[in-house]
Phi, psi and omega in degrees: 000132148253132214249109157254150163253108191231157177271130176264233189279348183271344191093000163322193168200114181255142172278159161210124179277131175195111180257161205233067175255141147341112173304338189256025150111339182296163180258133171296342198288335197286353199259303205267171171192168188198126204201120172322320208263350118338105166048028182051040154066043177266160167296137193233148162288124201281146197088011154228121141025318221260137194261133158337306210282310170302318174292304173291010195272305187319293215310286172323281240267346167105012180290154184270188155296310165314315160298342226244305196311296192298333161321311157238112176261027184298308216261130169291178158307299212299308170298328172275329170297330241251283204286344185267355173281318196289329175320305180311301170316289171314321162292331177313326187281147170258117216249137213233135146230126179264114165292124167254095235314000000 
């Protein structure tokens, strides 16, 4: 498990526990990643720009996976399955918001 700390839109600080594993045993950490200096620390495909929240953004709006790939064609199967687990993970969590001195 890993404790990230993000500021939402108010300047809060939400702790967030998240664990990132892969159903075939892989770590999602090796997919997704989140680096301040990125995308404004949003979770990302790693070696790329493309933000989770854009691929799923794709997904909602009804685009297949197939659609997502030619779109970017940066991105495996493997990197959009990557983000709908970690989107899914993430609801999954109980989320704190903590005042930080």
């Amino acid at each position: 498990m890993r404790l990230h700390l993000v500021a939402d839109s108010l300047g809060r600080f939400i702790q967030l526990a998240i664990l990132l594993h892969h159903p075939h045993g892989l770590l999602m950490k090796e997919l997704i990643t989140i680096d301040p200096a990125i995308c404004n620390g949003r979770p990302v495909v790693r070696g790329t720009r493309i933000t989770v929240q854009t691929v799923m953004e794709f997904l909602a709006a009804g685009d297949t996976v197939e659609d997502v790939l030619e779109e970017y064609p940066a991105l495996t199967r493997e990197d959009v399955l990557a983000c709908m687990d970690w989107a899914s993970r993430l609801m999954a969590n109980h989320f704190q918001i903590a005042a930080l001195a």
